[in-house]
Backbone as CSV, one residue per row, in Angstrom:
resi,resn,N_x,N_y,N_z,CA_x,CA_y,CA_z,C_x,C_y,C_z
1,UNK,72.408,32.510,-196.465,73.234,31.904,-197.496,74.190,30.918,-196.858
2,UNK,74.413,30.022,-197.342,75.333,29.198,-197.195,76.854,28.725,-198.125
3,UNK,77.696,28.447,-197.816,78.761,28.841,-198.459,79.464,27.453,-199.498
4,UNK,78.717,26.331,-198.509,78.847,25.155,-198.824,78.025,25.022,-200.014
5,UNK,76.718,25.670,-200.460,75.760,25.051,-200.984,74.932,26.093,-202.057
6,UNK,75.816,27.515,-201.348,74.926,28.677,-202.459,73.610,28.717,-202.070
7,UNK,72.600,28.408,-201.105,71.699,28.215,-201.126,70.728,29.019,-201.325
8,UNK,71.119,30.035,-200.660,70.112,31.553,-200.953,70.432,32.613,-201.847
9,UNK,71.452,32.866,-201.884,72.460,34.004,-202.700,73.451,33.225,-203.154
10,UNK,74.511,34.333,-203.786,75.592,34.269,-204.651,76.610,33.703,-203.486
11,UNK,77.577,32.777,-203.345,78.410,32.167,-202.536,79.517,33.350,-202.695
12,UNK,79.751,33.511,-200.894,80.647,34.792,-201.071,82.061,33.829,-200.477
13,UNK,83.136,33.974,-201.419,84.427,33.439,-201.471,85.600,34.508,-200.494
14,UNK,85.422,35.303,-200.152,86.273,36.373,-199.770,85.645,36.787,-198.579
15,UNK,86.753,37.203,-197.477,85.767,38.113,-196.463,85.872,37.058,-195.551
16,UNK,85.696,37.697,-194.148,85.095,36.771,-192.955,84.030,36.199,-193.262
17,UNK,83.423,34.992,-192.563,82.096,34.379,-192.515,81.246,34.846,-191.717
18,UNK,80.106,34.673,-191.589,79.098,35.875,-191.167,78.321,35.032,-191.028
19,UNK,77.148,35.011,-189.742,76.563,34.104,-189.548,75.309,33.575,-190.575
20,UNK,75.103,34.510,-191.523,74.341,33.839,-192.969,74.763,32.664,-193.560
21,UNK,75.901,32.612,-193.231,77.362,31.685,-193.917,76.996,30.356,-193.768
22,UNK,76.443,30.186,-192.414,76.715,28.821,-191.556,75.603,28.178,-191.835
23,UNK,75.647,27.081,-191.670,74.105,26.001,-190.971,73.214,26.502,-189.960
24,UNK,72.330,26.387,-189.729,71.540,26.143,-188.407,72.394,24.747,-187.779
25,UNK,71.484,24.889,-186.552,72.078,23.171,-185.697,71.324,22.424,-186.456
26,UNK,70.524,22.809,-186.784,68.823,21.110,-187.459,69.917,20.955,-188.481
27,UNK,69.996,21.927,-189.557,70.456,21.669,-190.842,72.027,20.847,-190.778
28,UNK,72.762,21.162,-190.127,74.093,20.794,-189.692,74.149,19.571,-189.470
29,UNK,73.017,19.074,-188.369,72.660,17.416,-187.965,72.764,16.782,-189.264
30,UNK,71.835,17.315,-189.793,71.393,16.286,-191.386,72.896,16.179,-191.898
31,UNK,73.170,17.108,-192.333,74.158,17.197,-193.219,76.080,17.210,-193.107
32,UNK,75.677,16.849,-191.441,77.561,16.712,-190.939,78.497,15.913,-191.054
33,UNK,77.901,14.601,-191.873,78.260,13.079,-191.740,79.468,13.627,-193.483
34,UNK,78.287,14.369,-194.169,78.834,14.612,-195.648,79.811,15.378,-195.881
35,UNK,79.173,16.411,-194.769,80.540,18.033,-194.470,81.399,17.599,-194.175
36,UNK,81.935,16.927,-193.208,82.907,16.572,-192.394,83.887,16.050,-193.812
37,UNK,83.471,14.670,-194.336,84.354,13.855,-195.080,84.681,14.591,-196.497
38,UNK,83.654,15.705,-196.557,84.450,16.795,-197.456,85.335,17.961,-197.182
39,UNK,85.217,18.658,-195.768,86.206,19.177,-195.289,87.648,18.475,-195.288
40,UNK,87.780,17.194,-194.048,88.793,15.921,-193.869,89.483,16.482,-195.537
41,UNK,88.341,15.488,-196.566,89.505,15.510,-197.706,90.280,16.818,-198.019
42,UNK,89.471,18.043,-198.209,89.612,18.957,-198.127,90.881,19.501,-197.686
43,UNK,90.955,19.668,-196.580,92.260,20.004,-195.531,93.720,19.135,-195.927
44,UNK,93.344,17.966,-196.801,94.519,17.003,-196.489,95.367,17.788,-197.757
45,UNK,94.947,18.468,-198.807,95.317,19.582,-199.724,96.050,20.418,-199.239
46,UNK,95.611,20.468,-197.679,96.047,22.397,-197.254,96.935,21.878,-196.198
47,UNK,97.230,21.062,-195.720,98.424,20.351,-194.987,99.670,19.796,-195.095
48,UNK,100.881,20.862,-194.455,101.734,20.612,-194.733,102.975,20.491,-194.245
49,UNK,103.441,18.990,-193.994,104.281,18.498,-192.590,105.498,19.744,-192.527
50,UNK,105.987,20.229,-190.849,107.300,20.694,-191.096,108.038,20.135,-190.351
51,UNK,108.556,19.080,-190.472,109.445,18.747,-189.923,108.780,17.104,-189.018
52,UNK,109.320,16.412,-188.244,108.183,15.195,-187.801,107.745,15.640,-186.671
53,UNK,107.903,17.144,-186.030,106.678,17.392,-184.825,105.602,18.639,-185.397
54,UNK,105.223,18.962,-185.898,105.197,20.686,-186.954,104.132,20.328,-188.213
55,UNK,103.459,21.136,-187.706,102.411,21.509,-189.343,101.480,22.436,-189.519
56,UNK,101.719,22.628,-190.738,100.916,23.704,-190.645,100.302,23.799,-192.008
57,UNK,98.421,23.840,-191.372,97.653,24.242,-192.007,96.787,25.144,-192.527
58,UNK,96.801,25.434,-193.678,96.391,26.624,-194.634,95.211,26.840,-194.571
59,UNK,94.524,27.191,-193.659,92.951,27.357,-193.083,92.616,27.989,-194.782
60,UNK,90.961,28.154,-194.619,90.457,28.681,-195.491,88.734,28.857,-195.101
61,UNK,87.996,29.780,-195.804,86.781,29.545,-195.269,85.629,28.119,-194.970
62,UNK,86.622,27.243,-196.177,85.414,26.123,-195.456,86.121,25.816,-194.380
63,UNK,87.654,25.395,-193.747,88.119,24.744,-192.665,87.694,25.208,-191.507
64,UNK,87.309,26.879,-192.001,87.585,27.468,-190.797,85.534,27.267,-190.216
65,UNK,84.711,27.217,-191.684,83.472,27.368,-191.123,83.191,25.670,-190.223
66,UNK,83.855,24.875,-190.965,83.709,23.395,-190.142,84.104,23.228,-188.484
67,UNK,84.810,24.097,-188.328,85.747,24.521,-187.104,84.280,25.254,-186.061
68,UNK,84.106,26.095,-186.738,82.781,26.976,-186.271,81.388,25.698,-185.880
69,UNK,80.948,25.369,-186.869,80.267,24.728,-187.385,80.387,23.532,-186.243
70,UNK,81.437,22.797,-185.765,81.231,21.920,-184.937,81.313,22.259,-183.238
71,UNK,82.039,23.586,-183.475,81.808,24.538,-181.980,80.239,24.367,-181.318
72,UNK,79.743,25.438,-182.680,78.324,25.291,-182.585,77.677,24.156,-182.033
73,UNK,77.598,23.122,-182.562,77.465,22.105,-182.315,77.796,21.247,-180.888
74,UNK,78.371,21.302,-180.516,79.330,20.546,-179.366,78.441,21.812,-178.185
75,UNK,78.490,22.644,-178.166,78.148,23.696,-177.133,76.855,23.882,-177.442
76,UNK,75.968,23.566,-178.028,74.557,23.698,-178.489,74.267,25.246,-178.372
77,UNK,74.723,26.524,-179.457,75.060,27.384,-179.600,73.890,28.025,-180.633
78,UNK,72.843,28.439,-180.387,71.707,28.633,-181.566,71.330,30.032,-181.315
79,UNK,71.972,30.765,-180.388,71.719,32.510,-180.083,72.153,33.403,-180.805
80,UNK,72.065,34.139,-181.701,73.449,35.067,-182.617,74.182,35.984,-181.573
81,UNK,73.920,36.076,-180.577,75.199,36.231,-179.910,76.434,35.631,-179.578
82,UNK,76.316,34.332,-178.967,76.542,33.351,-178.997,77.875,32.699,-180.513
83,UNK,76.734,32.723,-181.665,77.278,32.600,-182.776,78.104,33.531,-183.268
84,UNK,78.059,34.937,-183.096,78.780,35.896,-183.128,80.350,35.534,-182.417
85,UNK,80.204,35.304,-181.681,81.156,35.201,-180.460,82.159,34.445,-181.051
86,UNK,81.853,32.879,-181.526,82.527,32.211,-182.606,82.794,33.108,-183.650
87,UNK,82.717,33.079,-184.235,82.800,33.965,-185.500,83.947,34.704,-185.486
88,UNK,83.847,35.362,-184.428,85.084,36.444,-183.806,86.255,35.985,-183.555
89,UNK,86.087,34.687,-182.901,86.772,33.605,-182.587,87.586,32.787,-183.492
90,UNK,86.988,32.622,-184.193,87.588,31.992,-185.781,87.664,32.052,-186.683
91,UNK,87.184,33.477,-186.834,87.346,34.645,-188.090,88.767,34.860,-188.801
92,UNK,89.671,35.189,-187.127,91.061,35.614,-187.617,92.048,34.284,-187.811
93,UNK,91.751,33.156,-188.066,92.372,31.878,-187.708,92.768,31.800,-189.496
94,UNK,92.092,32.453,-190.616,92.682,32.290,-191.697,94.004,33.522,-192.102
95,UNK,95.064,32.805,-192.664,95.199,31.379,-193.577,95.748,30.281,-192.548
96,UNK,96.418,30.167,-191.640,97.097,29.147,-191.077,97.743,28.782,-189.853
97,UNK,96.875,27.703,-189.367,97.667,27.273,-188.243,98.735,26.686,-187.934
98,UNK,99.507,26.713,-187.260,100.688,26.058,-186.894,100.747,25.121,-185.595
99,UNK,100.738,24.138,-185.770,100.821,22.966,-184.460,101.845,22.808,-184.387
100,UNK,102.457,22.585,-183.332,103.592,22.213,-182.828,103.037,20.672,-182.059
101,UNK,103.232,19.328,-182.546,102.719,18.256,-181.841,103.491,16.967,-181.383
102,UNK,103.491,17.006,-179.875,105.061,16.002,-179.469,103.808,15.220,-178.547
103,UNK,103.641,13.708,-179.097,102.732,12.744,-177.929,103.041,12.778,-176.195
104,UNK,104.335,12.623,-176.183,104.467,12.545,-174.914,104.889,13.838,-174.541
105,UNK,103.847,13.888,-173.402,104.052,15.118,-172.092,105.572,15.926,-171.941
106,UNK,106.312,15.054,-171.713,107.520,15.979,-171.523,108.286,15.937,-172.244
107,UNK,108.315,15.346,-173.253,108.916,15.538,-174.752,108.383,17.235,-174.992
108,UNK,107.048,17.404,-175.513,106.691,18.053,-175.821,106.523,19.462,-174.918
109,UNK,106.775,19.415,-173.181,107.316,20.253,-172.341,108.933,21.036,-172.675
110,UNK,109.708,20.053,-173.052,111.016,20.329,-173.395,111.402,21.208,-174.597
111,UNK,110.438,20.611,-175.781,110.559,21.092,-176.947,109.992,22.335,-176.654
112,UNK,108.659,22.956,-176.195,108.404,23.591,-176.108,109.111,25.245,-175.523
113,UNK,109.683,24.395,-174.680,110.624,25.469,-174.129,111.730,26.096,-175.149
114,UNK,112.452,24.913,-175.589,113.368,25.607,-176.870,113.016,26.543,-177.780
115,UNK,112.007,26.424,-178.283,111.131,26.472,-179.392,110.461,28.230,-179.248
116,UNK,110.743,28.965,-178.100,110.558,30.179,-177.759,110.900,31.166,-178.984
117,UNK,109.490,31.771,-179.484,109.741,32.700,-180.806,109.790,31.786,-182.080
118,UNK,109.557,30.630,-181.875,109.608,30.315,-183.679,108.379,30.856,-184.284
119,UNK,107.806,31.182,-183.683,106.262,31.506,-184.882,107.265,32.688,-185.498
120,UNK,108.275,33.662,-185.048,108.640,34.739,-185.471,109.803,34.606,-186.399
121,UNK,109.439,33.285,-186.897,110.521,32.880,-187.486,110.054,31.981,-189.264
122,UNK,108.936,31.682,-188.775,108.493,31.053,-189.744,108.089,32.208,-191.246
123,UNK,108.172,31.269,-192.421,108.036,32.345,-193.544,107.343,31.490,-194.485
124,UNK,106.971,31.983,-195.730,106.693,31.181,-197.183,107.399,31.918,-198.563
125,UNK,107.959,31.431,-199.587,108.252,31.898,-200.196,108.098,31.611,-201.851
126,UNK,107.306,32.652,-202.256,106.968,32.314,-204.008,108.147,32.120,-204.570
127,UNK,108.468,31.354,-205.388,109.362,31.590,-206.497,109.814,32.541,-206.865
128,UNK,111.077,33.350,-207.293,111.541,34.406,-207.645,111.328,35.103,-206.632
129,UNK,110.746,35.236,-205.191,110.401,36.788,-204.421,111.403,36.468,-203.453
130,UNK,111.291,37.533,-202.239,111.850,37.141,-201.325,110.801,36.307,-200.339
131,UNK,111.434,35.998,-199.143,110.529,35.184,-198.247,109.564,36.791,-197.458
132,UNK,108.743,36.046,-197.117,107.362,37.038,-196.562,107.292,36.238,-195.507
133,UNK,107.951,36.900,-194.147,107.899,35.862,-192.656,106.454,36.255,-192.121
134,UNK,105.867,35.932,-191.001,104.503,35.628,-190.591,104.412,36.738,-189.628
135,UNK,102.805,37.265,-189.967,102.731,38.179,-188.673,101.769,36.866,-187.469
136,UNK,101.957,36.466,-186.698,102.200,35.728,-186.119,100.996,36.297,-184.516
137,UNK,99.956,35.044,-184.575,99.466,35.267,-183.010,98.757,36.529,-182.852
138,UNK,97.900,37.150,-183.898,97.270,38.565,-183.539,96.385,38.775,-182.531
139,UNK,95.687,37.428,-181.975,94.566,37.518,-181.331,95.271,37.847,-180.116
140,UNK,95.773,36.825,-179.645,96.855,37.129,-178.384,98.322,36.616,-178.138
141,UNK,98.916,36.960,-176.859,100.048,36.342,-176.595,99.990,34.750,-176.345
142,UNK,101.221,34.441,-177.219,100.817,32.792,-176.811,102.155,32.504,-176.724
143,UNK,102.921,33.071,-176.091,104.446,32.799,-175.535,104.216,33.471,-174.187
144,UNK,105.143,32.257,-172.776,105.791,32.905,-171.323,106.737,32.774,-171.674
145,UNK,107.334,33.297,-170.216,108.876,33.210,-170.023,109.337,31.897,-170.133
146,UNK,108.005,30.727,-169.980,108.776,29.486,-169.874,108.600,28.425,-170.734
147,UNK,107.605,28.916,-171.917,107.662,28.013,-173.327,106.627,29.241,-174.271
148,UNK,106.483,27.744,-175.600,106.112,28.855,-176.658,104.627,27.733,-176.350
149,UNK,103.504,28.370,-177.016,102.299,27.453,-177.475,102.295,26.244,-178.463
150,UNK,101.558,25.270,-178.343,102.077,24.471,-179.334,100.912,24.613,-180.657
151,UNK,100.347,25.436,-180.411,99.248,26.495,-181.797,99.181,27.574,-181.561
152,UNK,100.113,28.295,-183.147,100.138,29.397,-183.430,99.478,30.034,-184.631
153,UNK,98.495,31.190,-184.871,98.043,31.102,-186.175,98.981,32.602,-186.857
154,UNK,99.126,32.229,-187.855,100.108,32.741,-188.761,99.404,33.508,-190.373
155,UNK,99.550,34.487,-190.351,99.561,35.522,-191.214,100.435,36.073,-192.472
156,UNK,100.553,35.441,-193.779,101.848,36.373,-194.676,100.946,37.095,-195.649
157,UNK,101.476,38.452,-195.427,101.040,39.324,-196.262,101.795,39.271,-197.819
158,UNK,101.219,38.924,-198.710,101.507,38.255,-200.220,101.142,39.084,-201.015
159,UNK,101.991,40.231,-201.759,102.038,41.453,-202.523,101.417,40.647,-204.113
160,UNK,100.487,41.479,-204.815,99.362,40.760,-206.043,100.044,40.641,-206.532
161,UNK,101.559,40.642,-207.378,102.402,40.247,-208.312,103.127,38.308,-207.131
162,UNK,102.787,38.447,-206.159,103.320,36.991,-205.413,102.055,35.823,-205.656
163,UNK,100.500,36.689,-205.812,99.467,35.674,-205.708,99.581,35.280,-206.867
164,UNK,99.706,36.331,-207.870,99.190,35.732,-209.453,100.184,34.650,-209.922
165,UNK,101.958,35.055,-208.787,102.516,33.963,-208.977,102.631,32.426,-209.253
166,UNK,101.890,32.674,-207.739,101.671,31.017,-207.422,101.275,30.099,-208.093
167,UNK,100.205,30.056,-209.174,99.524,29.174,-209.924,100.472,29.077,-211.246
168,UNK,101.349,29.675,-211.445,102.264,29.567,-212.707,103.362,28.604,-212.323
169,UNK,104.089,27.591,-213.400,104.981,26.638,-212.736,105.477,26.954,-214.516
């Protein structure tokens, strides 16, 4: 099955992606020129500046399968082990990444250093609730003693009276 396209089965919306999910490499070739510029638009929805070095994007299963999807690709990756491995890899990356992005080298050395623990700091907040701060970096440590990472992926656990929120204005 494919997730993009329904192709075999019922398109599963929920859940990790599973290597049924994905393209082959053949199929991917054909069809990456189209994926891509529908992901791109895609993402520009789920992106959202914080501040002028900072952003953070609201992964979701297609961002995250395009992510996969061009791994695959780039590493010529056609083993389900292999594909597994990804999977695992970029399974836990939904809902959102956080970049921290400074062009120059030691700009972005400096900042970095300050910047120690903000993932543990960051939050979102529905209307009417309180803020829900991020469980932050599950895969691994991505702070030393001598800066923070400048990608962090970020986690808020959103109680069903906060989801049904959201779409109401």
């Amino acid at each position: 099955m494919n997730t993009t396209t329904g192709s075999r089965n019922e398109i599963r919306l929920r859940g990790p992606l599973k290597a049924g999910d994905l393209f082959s490499l053949e199929q991917y070739a054909r069809q990456r020129s189209d994926f891509r510029s529908r992901v791109i638009e895609h993402k520009k929805l789920r992106t959202i500046p914080i501040g002028p070095n900072s952003t953070w994007v609201f992964e979701d299963r297609l961002t995250i399968q395009y992510q996969i999807q061009e791994m695959l690709r780039v590493e010529r990756i056609f083993e389900p082990e292999g594909i597994q491995d990804e999977l695992d890899s970029y399974n836990p990356l939904i809902p959102a990444t956080f970049m921290i992005e400074y062009p120059d080298a030691e700009e972005r050395k400096a900042a970095l250093a300050r910047m120690r623990g903000i993932e543990r700091k960051c939050y979102v907040q529905v209307a009417g609730f309180d803020r829900v701060f991020a469980i932050a970096d599950e895969d691994l440590e991505r702070e030393t003693e001598e800066k923070t990472s400048s990608v962090h992926w970020l986690r808020f656990e959103l109680t069903p009276a906060m989801r049904s929120a959201r779409g109401r204005r």
